[in-house]
Backbone as CSV, one residue per row, in Angstrom:
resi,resn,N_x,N_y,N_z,CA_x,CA_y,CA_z,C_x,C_y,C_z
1,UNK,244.467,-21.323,104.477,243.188,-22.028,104.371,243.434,-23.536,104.430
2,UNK,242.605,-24.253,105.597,242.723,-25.938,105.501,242.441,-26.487,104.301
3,UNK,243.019,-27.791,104.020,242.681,-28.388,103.120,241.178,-28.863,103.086
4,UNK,240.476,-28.814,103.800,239.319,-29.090,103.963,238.288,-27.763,102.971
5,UNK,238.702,-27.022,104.257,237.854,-25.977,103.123,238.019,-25.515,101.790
6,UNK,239.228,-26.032,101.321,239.964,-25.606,100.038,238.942,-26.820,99.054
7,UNK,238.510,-27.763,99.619,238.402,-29.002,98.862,236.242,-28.647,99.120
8,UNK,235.960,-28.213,99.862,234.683,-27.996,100.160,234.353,-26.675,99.372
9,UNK,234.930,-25.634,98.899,234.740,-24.730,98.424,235.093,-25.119,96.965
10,UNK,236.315,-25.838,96.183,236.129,-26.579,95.093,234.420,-27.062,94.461
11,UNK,234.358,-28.178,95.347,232.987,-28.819,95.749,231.796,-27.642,95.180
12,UNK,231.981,-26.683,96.320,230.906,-25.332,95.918,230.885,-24.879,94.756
13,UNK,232.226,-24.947,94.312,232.230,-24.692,92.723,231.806,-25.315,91.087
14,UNK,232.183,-26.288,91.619,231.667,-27.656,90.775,230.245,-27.486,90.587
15,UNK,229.329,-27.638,91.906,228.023,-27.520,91.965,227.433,-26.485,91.022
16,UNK,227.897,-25.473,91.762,227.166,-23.960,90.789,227.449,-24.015,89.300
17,UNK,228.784,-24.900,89.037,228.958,-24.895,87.358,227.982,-26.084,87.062
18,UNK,227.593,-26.822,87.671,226.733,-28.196,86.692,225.391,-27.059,86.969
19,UNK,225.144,-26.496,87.877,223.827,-25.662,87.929,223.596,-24.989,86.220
20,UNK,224.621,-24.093,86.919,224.561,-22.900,85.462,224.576,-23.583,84.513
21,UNK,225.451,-25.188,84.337,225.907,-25.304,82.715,224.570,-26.456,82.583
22,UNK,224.181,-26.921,83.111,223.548,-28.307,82.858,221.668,-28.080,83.249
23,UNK,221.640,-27.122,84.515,220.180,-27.719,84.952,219.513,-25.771,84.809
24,UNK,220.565,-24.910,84.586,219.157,-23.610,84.375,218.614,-23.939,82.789
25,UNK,219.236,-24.871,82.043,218.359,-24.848,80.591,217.238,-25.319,80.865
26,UNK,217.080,-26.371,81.395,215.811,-27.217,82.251,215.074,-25.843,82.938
27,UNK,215.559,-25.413,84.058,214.827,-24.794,85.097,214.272,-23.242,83.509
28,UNK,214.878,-23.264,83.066,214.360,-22.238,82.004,213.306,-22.582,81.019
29,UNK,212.821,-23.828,81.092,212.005,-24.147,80.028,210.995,-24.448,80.900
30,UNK,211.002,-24.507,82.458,209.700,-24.693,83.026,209.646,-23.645,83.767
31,UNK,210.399,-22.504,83.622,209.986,-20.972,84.444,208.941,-20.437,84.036
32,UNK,208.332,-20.283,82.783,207.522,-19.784,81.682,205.883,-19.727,82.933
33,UNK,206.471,-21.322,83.194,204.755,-21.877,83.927,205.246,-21.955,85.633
34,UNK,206.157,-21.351,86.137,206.789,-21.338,87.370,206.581,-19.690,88.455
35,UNK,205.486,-19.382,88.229,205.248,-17.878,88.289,205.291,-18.057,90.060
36,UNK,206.059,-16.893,90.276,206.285,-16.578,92.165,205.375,-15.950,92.201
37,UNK,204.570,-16.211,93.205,203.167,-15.459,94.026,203.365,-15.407,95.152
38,UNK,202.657,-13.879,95.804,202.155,-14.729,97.272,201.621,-15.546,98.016
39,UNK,202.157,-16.320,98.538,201.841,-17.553,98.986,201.340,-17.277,100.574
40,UNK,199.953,-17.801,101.086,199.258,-18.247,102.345,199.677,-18.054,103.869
41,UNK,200.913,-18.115,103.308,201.365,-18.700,105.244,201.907,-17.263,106.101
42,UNK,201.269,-17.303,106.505,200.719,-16.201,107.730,201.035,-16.860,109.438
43,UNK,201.974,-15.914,110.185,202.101,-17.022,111.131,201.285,-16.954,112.270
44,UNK,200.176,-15.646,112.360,198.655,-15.872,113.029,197.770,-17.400,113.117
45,UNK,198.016,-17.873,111.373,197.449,-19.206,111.805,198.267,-20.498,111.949
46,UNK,199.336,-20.311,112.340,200.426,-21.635,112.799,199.581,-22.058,113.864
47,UNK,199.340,-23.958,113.953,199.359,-24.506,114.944,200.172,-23.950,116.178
48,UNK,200.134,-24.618,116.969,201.248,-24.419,118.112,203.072,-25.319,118.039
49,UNK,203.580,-24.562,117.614,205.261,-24.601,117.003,205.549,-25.480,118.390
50,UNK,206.205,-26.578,118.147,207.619,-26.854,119.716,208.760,-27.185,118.683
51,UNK,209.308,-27.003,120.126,210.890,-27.046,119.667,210.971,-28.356,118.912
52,UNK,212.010,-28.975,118.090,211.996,-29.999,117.412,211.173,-30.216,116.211
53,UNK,210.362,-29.669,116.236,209.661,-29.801,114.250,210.571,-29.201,113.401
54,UNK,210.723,-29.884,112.822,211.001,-30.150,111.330,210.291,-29.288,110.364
55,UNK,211.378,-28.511,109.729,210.691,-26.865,108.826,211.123,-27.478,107.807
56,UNK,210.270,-27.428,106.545,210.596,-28.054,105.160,210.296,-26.475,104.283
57,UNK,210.743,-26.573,103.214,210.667,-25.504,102.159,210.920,-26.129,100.639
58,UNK,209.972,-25.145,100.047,209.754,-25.610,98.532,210.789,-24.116,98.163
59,UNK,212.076,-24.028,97.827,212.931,-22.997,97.369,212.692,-22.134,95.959
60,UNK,212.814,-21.018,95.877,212.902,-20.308,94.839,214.202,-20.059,93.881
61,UNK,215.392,-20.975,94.743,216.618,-20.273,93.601,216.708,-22.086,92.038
62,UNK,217.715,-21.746,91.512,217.736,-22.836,90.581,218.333,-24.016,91.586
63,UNK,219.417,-23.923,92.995,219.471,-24.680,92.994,218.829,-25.684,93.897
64,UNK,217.153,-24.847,94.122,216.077,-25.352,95.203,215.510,-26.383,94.208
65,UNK,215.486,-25.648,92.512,214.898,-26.511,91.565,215.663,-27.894,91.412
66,UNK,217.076,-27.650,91.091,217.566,-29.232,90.980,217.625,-29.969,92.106
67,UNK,217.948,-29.932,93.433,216.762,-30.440,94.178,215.725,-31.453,94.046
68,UNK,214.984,-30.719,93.761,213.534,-31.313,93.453,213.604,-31.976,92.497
69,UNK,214.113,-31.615,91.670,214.362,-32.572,90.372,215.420,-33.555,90.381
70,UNK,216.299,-33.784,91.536,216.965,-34.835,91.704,216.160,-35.815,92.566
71,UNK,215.410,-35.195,93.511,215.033,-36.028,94.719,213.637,-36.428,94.009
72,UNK,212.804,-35.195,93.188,211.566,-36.198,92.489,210.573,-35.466,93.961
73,UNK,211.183,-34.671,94.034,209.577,-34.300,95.241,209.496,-32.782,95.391
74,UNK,208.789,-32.687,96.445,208.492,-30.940,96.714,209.204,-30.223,96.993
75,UNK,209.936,-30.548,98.623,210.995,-29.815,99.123,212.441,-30.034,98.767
76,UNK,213.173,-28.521,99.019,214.427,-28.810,98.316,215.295,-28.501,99.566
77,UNK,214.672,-27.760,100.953,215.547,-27.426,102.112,214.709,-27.782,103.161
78,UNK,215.587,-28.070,104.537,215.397,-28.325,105.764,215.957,-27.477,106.346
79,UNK,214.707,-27.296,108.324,215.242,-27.007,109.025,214.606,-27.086,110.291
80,UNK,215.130,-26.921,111.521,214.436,-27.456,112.678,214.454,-26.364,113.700
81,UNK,213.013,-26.272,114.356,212.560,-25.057,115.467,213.929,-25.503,116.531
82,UNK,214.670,-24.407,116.845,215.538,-24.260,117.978,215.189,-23.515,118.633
83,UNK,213.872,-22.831,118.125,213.370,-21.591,119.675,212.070,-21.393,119.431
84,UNK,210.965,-20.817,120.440,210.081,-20.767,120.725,209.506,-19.080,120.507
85,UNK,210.295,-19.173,122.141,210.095,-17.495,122.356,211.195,-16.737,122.077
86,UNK,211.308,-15.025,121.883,209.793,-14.455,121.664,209.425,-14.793,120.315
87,UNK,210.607,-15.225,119.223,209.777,-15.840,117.903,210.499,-17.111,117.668
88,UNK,209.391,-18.142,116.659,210.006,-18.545,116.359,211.107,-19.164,115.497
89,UNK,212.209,-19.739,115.892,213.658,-19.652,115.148,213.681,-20.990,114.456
90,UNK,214.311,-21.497,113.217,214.616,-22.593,112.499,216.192,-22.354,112.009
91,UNK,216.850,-23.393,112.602,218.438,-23.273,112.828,218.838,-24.496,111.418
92,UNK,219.311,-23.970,110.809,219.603,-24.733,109.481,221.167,-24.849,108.301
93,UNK,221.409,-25.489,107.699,222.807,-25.216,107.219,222.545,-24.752,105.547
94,UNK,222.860,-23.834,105.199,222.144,-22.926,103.560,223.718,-22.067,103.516
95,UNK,223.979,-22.517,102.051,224.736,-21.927,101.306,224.433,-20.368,101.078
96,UNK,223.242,-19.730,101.008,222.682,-18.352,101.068,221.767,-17.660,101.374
97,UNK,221.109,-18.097,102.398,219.989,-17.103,103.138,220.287,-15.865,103.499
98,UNK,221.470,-16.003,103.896,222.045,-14.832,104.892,223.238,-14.571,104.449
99,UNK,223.196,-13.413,103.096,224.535,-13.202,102.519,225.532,-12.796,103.700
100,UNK,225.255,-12.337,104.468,227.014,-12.036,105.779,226.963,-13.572,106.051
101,UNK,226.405,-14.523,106.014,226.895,-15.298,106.716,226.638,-16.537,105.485
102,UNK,227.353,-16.851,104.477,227.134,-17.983,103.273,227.614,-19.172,103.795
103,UNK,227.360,-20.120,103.581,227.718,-21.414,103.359,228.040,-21.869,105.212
104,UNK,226.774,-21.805,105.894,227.371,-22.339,107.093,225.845,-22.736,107.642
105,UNK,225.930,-23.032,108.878,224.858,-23.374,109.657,224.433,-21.818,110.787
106,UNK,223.072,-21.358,110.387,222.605,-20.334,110.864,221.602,-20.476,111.403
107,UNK,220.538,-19.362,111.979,219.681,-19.268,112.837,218.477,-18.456,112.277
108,UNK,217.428,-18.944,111.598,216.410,-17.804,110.706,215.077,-18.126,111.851
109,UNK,214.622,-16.473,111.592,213.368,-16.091,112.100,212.427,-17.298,110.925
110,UNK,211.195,-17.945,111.813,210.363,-18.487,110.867,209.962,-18.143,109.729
111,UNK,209.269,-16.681,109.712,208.620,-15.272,108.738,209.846,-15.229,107.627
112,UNK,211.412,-15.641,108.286,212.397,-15.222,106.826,212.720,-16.419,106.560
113,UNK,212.428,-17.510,106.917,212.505,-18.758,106.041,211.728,-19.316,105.425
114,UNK,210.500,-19.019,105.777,209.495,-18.889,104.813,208.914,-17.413,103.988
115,UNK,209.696,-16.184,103.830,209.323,-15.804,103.134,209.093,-15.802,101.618
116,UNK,208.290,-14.734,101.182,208.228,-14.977,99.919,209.172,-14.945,98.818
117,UNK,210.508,-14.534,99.181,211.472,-14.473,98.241,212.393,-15.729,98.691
118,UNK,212.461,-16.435,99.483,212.629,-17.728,99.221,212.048,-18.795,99.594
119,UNK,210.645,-18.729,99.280,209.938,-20.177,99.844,208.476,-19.973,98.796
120,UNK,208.230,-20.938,97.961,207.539,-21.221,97.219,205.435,-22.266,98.012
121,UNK,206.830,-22.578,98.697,206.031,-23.678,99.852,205.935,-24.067,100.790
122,UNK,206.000,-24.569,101.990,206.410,-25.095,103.289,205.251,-26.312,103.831
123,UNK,206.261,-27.089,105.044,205.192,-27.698,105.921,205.887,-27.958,107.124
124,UNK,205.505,-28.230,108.441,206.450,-28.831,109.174,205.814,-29.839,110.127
125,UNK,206.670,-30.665,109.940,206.397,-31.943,110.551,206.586,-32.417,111.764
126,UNK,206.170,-33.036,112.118,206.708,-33.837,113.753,206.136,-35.045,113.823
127,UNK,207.366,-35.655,114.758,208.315,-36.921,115.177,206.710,-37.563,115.654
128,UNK,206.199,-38.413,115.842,205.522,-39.103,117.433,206.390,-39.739,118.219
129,UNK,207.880,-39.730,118.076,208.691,-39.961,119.071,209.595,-39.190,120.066
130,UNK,208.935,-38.112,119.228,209.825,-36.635,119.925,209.224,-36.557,121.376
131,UNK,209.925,-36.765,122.366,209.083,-36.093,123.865,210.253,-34.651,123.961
132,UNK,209.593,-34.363,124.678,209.850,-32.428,125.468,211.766,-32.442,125.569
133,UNK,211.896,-33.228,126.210,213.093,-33.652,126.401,214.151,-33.480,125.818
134,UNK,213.377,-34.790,124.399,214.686,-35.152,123.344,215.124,-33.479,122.310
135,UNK,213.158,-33.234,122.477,213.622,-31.762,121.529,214.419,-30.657,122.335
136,UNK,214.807,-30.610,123.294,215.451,-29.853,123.714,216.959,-30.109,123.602
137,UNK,217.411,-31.312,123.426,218.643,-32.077,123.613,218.548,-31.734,122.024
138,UNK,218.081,-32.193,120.848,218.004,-31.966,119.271,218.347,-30.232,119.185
139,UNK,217.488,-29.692,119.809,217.932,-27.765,119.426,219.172,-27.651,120.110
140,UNK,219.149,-28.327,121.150,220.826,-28.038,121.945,221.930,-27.913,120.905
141,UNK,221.956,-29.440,120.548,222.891,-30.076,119.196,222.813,-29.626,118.041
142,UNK,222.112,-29.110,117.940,222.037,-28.486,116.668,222.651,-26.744,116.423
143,UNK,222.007,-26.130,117.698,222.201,-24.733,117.617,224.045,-25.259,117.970
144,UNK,224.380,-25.646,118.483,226.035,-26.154,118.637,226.559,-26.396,117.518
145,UNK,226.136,-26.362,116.365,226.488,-26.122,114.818,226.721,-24.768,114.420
146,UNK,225.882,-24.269,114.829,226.231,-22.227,114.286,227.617,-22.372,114.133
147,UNK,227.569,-21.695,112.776,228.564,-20.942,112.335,229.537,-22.444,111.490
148,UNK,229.210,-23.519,112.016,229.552,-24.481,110.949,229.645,-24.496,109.550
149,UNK,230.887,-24.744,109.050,230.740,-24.971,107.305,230.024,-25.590,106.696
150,UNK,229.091,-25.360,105.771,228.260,-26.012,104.859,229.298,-27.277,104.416
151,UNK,229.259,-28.094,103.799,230.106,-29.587,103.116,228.514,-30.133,102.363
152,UNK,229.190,-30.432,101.510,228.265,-30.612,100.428,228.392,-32.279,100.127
153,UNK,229.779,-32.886,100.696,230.232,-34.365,100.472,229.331,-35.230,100.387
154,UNK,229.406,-36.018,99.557,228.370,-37.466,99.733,228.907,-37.876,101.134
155,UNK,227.268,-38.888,101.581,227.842,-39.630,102.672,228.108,-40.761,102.423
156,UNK,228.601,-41.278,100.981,229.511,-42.475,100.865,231.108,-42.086,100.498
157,UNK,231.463,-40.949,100.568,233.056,-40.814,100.260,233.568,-41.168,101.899
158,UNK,234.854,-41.835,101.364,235.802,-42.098,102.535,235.807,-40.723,103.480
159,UNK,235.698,-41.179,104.537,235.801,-40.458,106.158,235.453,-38.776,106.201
160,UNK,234.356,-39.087,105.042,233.299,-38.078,104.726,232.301,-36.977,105.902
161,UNK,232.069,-36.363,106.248,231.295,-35.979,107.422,230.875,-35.146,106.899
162,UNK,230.076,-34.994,106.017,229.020,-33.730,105.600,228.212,-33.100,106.334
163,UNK,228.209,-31.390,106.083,227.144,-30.849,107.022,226.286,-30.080,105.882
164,UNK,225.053,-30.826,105.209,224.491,-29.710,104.487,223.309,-29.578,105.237
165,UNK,221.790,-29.073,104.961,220.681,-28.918,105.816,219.973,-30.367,105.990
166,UNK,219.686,-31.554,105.560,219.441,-32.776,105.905,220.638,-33.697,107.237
167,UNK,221.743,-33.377,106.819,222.078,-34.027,107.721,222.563,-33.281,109.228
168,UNK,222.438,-32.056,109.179,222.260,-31.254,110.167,221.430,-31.506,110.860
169,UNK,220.223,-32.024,110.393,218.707,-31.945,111.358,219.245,-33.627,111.342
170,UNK,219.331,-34.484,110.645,219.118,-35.850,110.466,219.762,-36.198,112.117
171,UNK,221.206,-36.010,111.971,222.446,-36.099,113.146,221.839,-35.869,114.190
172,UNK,221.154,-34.903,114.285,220.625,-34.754,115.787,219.327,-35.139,116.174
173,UNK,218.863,-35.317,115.426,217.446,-36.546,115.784,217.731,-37.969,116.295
174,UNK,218.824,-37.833,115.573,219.302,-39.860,115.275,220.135,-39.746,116.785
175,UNK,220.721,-38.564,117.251,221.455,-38.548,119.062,220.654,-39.087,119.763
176,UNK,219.460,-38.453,119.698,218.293,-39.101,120.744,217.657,-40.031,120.176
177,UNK,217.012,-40.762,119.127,216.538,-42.035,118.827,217.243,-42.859,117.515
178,UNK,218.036,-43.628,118.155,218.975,-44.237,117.254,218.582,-45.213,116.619
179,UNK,216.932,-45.509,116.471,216.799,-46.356,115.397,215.514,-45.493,114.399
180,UNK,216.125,-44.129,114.469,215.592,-43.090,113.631,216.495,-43.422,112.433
181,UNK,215.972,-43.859,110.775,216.542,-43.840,109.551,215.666,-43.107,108.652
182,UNK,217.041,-42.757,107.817,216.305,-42.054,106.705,217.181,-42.764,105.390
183,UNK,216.538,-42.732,104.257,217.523,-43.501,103.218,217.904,-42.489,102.774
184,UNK,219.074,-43.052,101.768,220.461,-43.113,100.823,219.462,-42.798,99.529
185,UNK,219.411,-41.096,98.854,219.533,-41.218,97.106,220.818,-41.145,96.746
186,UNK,221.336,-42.048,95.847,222.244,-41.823,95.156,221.850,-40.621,93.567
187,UNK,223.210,-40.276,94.036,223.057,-39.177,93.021,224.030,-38.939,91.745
188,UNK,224.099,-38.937,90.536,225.017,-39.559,89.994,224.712,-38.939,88.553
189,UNK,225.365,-37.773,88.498,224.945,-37.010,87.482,226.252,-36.200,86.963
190,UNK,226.821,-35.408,85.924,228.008,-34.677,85.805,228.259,-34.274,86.520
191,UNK,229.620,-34.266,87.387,230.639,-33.417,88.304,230.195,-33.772,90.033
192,UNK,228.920,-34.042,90.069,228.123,-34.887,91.522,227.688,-35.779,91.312
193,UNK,228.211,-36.769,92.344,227.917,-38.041,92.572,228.120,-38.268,93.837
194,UNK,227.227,-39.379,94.109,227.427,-39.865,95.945,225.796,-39.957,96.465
195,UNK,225.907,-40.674,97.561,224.457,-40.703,97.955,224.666,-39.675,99.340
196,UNK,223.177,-38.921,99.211,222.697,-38.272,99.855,221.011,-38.610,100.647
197,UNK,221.477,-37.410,101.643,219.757,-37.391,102.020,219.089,-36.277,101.643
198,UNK,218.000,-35.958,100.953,216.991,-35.418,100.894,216.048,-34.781,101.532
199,UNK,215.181,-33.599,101.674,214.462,-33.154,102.508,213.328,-34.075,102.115
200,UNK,212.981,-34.451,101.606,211.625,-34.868,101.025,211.238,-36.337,102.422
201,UNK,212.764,-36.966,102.401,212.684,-37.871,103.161,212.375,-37.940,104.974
202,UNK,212.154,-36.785,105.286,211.656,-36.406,106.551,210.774,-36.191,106.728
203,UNK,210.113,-36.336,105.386,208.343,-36.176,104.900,207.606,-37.855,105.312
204,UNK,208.794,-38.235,104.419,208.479,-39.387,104.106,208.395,-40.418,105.337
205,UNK,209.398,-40.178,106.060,209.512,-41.010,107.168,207.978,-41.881,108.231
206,UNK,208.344,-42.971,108.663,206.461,-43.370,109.115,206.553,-43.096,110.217
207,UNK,206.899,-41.996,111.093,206.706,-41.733,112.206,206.451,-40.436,112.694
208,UNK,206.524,-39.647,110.865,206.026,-38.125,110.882,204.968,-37.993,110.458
209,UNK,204.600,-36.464,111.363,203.084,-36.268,110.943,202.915,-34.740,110.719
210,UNK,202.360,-34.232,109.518,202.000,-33.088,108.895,201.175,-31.921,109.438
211,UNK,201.590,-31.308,110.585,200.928,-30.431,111.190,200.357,-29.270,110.874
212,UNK,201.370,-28.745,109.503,200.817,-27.413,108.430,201.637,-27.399,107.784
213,UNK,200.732,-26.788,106.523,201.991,-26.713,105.482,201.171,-25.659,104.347
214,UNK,201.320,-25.396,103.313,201.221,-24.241,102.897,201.800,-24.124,101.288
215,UNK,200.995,-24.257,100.370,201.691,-24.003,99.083,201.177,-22.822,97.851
């Protein structure tokens, strides 16, 4: 095993222990009033999907909750349409959607990334700078990730190259419009630290616009 993955799977470990030891007491004192329902989103009434939007999700596990409670907003995962027909696909990097396939960059039917056992919420957004083009060049680059290792690294550690679900989608937006930014949370709490990007911040961005969403 590379030293890489030896040091990225550490990483994985660390995480899940500040989870378990530090943030399910939290996520346990607001489960009480945190009740899973069925939630709305039906994909009869989706706008019309293109390639390149931006799939956001409000997560159901604890560590969709710290998340949210680090970043201070709704969504805790990203991911971006890489296909159309015959359904459509959101190609994303998740530690566990798809137990055969953990901790990498995969390929989910819309219906299972927003289902109800892991999606609380959703919306998806789009660029006004996206033309036909660039989104095709963005799903290109992106689906060219499959099977990629999740990396959890800040993007301020030395010669760092993280692949979690923000900078998966971020990287390949920013190929085709390079004065596409998103900011730096620093994060700085027991056992993690480093600044990151956030899903929330693709919300946030002034050049996106809220086509549906669903809570």
């Amino acid at each position: 095993m590379s030293a890489n993955k030896v040091a990225n799977k550490a990483l994985a470990c660390i995480f899940t222990f500040f989870i378990g030891v530090v943030v399910c007491p939290i996520v346990l004192l607001t489960f009480i009033n945190h009740q899973t329902t069925a939630h709305p989103f039906n994909t009869s009434l989706l706008p019309q999907v293109k390639l390149g939007d931006v799939i956001l999700r409000e997560g159901t596990s604890a560590d969709s909750d710290i998340i949210m409670i680090l970043s201070k907003s709704k969504y805790s995962h990203v991911g971006i349409v890489t296909e159309i027909y015959p359904e459509i696909e959101v190609t994303h990097a998740t530690t566990d959607d798809d137990p055969e396939h953990p901790n990498q960059v995969i390929t989910s039917k819309l219906s299972d990334f927003w289902s109800d056992e892991l999606a609380n919420a959703g919306a998806i957004v789009r660029y006004d700078f996206m033309t036909p083009s660039d989104a095709v060049k963005v799903a290109h680059d992106v689906k060219a990730k499959l099977g990629n290792n999740f990396d959890l690294n800040p993007l301020d550690k030395d010669h760092a190259d993280p692949l979690y679900c923000s900078t998966l989608v971020y990287g390949a937006i920013k190929h085709v419009n390079q004065k596409f930014d998103l900011p730096l949370s620093k994060v700085n709490v027991p056992l993690v630290s480093g600044k990151y990007i956030f899903p929330q911040s693709f919300l946030d961005n002034e050049h996106s616009k809220v086509i549906y969403a669903f809570d």
